[in-house]
TORFI-965581 format. One line per field, with one value per residue (C-alpha): residue number from 1; x, y, z. Coordinates in Angstrom, 1 decimal. Layout:
seq: NUM,...
u: X,...
v: Y,...
w: Z,...
This chain:
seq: 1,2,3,4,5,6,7,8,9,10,11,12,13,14,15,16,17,18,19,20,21,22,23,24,25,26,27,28,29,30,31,32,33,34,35,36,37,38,39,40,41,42,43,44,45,46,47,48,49,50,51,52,53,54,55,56,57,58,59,60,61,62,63,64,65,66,67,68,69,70,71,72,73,74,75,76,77,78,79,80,81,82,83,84,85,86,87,88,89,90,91,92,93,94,95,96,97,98,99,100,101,102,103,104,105,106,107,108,109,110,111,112,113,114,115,116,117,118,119,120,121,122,123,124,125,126,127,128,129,130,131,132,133,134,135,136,137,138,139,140,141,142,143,144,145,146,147,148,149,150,151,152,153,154,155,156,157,158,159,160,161,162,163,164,165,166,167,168,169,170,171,172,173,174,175,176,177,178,179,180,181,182,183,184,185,186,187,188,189,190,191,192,193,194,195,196,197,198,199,200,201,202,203,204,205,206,207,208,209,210,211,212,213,214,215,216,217,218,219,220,221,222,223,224,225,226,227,228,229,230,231,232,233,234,235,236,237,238,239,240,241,242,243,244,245,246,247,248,249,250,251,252,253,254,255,256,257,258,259,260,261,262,263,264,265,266,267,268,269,270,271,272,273,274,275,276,277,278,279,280,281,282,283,284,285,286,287,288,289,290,291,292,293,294,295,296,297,298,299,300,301,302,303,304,305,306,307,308,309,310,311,312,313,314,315,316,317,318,319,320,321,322,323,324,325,326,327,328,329,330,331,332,333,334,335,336,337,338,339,340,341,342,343,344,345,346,347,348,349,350,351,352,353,354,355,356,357,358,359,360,361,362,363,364,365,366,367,368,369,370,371,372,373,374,375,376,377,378,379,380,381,382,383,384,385,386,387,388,389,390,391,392,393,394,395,396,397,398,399,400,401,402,403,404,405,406,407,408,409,410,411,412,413,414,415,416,417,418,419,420,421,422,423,424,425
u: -111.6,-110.9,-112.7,-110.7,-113.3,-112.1,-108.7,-107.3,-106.6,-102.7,-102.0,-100.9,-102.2,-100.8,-101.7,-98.8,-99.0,-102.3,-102.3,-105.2,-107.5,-106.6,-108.0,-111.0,-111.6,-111.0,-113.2,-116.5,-115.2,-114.5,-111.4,-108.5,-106.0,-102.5,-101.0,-97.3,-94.3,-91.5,-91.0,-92.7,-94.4,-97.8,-99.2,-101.6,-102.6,-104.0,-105.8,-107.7,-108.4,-110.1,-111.6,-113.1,-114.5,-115.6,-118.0,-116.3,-115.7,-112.8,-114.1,-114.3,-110.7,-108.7,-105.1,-103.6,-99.7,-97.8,-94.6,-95.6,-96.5,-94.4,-94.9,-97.6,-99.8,-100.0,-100.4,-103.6,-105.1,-105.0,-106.3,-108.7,-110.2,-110.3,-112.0,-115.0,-115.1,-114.7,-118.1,-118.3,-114.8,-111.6,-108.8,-105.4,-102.6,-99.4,-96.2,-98.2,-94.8,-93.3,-95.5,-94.7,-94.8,-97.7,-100.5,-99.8,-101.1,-103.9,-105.0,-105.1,-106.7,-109.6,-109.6,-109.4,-112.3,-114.5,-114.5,-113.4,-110.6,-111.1,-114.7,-116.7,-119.0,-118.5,-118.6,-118.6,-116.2,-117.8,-118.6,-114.5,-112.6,-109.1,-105.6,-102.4,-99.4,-96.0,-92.7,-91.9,-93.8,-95.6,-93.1,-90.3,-90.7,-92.2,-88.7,-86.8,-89.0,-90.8,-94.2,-96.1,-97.1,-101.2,-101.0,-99.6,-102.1,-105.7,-103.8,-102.4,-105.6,-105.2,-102.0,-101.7,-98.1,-97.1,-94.6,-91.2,-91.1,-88.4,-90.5,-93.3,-90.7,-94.0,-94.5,-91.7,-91.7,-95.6,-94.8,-92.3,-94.1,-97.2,-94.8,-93.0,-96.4,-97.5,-94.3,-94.0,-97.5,-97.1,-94.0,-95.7,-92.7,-92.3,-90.2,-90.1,-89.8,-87.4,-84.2,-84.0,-80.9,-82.7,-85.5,-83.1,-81.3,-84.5,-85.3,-82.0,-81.8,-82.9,-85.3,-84.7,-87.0,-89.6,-92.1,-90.8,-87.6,-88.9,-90.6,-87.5,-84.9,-87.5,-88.0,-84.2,-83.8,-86.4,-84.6,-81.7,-83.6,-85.1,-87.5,-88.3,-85.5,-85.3,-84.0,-81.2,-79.7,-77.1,-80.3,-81.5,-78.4,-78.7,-75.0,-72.7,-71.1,-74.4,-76.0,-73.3,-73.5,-76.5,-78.0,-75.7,-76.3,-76.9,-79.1,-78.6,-78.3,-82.3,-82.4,-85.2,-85.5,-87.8,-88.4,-89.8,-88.4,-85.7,-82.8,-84.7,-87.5,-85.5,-85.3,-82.8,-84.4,-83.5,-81.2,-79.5,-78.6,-77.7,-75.0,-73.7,-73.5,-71.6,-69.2,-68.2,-68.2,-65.8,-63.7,-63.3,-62.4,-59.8,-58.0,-58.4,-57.1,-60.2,-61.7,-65.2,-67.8,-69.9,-71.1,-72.4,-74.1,-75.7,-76.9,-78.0,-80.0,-81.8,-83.2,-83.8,-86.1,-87.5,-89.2,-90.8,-92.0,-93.5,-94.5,-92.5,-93.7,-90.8,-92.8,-93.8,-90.0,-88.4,-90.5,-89.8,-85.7,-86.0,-84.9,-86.1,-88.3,-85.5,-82.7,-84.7,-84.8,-81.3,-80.1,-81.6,-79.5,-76.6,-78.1,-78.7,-75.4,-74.2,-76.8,-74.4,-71.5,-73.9,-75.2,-72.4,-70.7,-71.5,-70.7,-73.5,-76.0,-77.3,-76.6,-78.9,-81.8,-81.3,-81.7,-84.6,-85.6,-84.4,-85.9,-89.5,-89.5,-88.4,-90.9,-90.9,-90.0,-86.1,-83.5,-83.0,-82.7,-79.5,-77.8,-78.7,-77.4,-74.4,-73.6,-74.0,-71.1,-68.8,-68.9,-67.7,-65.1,-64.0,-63.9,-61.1,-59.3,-56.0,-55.4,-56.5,-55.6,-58.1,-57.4,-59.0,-61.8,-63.0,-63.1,-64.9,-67.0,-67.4,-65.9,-63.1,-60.4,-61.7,-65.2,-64.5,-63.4,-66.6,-69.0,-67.0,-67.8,-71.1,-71.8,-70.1,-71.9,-75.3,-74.8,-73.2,-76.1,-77.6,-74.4,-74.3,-77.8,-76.5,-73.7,-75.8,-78.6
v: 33.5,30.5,27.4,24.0,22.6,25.8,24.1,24.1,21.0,20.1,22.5,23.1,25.2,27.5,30.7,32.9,35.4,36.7,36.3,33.6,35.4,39.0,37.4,35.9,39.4,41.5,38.7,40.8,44.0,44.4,46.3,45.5,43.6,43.4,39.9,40.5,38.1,36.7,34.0,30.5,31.6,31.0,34.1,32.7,30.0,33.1,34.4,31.4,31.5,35.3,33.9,31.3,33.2,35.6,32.5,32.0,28.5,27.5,28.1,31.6,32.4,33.7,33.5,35.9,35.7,38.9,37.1,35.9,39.7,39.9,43.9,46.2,45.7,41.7,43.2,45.4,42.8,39.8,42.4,43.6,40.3,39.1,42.4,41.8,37.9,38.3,39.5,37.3,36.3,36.9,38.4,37.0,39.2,37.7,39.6,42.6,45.1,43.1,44.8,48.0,51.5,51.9,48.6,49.6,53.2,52.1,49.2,51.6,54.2,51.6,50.1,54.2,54.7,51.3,52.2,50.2,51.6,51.3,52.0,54.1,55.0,55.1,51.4,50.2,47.5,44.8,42.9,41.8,41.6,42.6,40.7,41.4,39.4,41.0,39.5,42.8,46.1,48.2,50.9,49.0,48.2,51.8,53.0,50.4,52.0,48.5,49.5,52.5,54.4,54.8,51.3,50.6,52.7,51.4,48.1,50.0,50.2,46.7,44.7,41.2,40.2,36.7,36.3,34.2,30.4,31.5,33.3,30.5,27.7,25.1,25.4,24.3,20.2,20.4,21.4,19.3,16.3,16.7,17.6,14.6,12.8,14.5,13.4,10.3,9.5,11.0,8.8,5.9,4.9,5.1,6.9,6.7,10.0,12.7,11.6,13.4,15.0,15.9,17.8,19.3,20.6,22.3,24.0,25.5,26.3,30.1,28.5,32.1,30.1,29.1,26.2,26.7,25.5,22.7,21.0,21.0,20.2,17.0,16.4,16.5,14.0,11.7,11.8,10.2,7.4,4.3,4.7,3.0,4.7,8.0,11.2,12.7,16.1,14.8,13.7,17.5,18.9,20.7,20.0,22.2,24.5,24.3,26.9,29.3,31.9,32.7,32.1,35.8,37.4,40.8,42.7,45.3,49.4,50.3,53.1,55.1,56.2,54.8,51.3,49.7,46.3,46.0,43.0,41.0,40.7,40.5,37.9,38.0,37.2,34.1,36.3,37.5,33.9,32.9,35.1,34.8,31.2,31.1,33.7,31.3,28.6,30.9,31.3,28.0,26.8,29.9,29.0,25.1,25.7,23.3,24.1,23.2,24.0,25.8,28.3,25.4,23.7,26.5,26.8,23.3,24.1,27.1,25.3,22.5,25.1,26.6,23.5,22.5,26.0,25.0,21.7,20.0,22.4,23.2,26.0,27.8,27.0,28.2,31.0,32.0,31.3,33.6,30.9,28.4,25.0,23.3,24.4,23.2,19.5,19.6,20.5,18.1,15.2,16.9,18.5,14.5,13.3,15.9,14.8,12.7,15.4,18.1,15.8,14.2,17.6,19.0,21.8,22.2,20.9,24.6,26.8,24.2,24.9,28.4,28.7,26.9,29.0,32.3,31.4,30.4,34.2,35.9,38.1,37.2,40.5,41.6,39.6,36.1,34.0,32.3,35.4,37.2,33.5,34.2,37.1,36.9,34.6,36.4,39.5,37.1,35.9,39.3,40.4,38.1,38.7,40.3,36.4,34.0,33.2,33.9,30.3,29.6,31.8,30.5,26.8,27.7,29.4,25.9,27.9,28.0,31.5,32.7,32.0,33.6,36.6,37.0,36.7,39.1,42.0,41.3,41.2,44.0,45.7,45.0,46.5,49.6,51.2,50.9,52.0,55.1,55.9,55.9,57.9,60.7,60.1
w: 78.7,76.3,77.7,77.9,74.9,72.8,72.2,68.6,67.0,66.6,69.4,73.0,74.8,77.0,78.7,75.8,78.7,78.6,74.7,74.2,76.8,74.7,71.5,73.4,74.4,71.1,69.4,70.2,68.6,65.2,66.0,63.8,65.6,65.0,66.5,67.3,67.9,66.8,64.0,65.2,68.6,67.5,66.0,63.5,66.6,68.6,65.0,65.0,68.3,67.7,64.7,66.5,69.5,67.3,66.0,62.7,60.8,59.6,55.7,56.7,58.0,54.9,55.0,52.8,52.8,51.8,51.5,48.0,46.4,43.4,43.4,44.5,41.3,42.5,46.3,45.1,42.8,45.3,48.2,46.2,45.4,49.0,50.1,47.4,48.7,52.2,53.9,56.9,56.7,59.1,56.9,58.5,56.6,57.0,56.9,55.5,56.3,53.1,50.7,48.6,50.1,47.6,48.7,52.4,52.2,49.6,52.2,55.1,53.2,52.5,56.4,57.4,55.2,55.2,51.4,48.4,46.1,42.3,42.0,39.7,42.9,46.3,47.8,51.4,52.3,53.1,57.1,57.2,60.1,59.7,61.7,60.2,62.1,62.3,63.8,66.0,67.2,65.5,66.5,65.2,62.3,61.6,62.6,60.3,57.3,56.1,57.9,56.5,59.7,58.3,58.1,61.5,62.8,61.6,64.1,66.6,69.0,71.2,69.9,71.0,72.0,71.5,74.0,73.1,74.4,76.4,78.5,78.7,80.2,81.5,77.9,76.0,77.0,76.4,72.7,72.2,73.4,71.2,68.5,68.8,69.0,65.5,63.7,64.7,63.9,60.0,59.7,61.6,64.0,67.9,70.0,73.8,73.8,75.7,78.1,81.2,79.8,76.4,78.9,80.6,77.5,76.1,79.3,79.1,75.0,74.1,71.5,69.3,66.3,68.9,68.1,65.0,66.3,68.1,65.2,63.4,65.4,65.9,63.0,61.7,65.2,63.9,60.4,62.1,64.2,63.3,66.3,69.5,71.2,73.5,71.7,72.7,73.4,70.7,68.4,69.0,68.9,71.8,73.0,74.1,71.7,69.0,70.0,72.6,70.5,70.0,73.4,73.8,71.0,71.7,69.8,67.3,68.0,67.3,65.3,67.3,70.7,73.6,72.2,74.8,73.7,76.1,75.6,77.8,75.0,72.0,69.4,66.6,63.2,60.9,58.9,62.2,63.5,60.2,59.7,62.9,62.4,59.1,60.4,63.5,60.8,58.4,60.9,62.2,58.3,58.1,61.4,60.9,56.9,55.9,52.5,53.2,50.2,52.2,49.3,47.8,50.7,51.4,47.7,48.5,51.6,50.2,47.3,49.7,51.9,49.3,48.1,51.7,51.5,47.8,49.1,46.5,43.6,41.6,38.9,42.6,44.0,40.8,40.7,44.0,43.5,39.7,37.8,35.4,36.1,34.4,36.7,39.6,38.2,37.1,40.6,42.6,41.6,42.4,45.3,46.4,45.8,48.4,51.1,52.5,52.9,54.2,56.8,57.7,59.4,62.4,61.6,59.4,60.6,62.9,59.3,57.9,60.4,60.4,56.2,56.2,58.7,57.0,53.6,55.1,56.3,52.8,50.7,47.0,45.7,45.8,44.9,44.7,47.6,46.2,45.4,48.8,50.5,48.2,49.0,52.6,52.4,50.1,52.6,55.1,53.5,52.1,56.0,56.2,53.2,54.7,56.2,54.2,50.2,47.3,46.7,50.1,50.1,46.9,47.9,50.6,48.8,46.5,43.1,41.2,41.6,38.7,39.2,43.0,41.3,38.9,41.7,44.4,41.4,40.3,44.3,44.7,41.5,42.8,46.7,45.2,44.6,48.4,49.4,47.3,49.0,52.4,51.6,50.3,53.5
């Protein structure tokens, strides 16, 4: 059990059903562990909880993201050199489904064996202890074909679920309250804190992004407040109609048998949510006949998230986005000049949240974020072709006809290819 003096700083605790006292628990084995749960419930909180039990400091907890692999020779090399370095260490891989076919089975292979790859003799790995976090089961994301199964089975001994904040109601205002307490204290203003209505409101909200959520739907509230006043469900946006949708979105057909992830326990991902929201928003513009630019918000937003990802570092951000330093400066200003658009419409303000959202999950490798953004909303607008002008598609997308017309085929050109291999599956 984790003692009241074991709590983490800048954390709540709660009980995460079982999750804390499960790390407490697998802390005196050196069994792999494999720490499961949606985006923002507080995974890599429970890794440092195991890493702490397990009587580790916090110089010896290595975070290694898989997210930022560029390929699987970047994926080997970076593993490689935090294999070598990490006797004594907790190795917390993040994500690690996002790396190539290739890195997983080589990384499994050396967790299989406790032997080093690469080496001219035979070499034990080092004292490590291994947690990888992933956002569903094991089983899952086998099924979808992003998890190698030899990799998901050197973790599949004792998983740790992280249960959704849904199901840890007590929870939610405790978080928001010490969240509210950290922000206001970096900005150095006050805030009263919740209305009634406003705690009310977040007992009722899905909360699909979890803490994650929380933080920024505070955050963007605080943006908005001078301080010394109560937040609002307004301030939160937490009023009816915001978030309908997606507090009944159904989940997807799973594409294996026996999951034992019933409805119940589902959370749709960042991407998921997204597009669900900028088709209600599409279709609200088409019926409505209001040209918003929201191909060029949302161009706006991701380079926008992909900086607080960077933390301001535009060589990481434009590395990260595939394009040049240069374009990163040049956008900005413009990006700036439509702060006070984007900000200004409601009906914004969710597909805002959700991108930053979306983008903070994204591996490196594939395409680029602002094309993938790009095309997400050029399929949506080509579902509605049949009713509404190319004229009107194309402002909406935030480009001229012509422009419209370049972007719908080189979309097009770069999703035939994955559509010619389904077609011959």
């Amino acid at each position: 059990m984790l003692k009241t003096g074991d709590k983490l700083d800048g954390y709540v605790l709660d009980n995460m059903e079982g999750a804390v006292d499960q790390a407490a628990f697998l802390a005196r084995t050196e069994t792999p562990v494999a720490i499961i749960g949606a985006r923002g419930t507080g995974k890599m909180y429970i890794a440092r909880i195991l890493h702490a039990q397990a009587g580790g400091g916090a110089d010896t907890l290595v975070a290694i993201d898989c997210r930022e692999f560029r390929g699987r020779d970047d994926a080997n090399r970076r593993i490689r050199q935090a294999l070598l370095a990490g006797a004594g260490k907790t190795l917390v891989l993040k994500s690690p489904q996002l790396m190539s076919t290739d890195a997983q089975l080589k990384l499994a292979r050396q967790m299989a064996t406790r032997l080093l790859a690469d080496t001219e003799k035979p070499a034990y790995l080092p004292a490590v202890r291994f947690v990888a976090l992933f956002p569903d089961s094991l089983q899952a994301l086998v099924a979808a074909g992003v998890l190698q199964r030899k990799l998901a089975s050197v973790f599949a001994a004792y998983p740790i679920r992280v249960p959704p904040m849904r199901h840890r109601q007590r929870a939610i205002l405790r978080w928001a309250h010490k969240i509210l307490s950290q922000e206001c204290a970096s900005r150095n203003i006050t805030i009263k804190g919740f209305t009634p209505e406003a705690e009310q409101a977040m007992r009722q909200h899905p909360w699909h992004g979890n803490i994650s959520e929380i933080r920024q739907r505070v955050v963007r509230a605080l943006e908005q407040k001078p301080g010394g006043d109560w937040l609002t469900p307004v301030d939160l946006r937490l009023y009816l109609g915001d978030r309908a949708s997606s507090g009944s979105l159904e989940p997807p057909l799973r594409t294996f048998a026996g999951d034992a992830a019933a409805s119940d326990g589902y959370s749709p991902s960042a991407r998921e949510e997204l597009e669900l929201v900028l088709a209600e928003r599409v279709n609200q513009l088409l019926l409505a006949q209001t040209p918003l630019p929201l191909g060029t918000w949302l161009e706006d937003e991701i380079v926008l998230a992909t900086l607080l990802r960077y933390r301001g570092q535009h060589a990481a951000s434009a590395n990260f986005l595939q394009t040049s330093r240069r374009n990163i400066g040049r956008w900005l200003q413009a990006i700036s000049s439509r702060q006070a658009s984007r900000d200004g419409c409601p009906l914004w303000q969710e597909p805002a949240r959700l991108v930053a959202d979306w983008v903070r999950g994204l591996g490196s490798a594939g395409p680029s974020p602002l094309l993938a953004g790009q095309g997400l909303l050029l399929q949506l607008l080509e579902s509605h072709r049949d009713v509404a002008t190319v004229e009107l598609r194309a402002r909406i997308l935030g480009v001229s006809r012509p422009t419209y017309g370049r972007r719908l085929r080189e979309w097009q050109a770069m999703i035939a290819p994955a559509e010619q291999v389904v077609a011959h599956v």
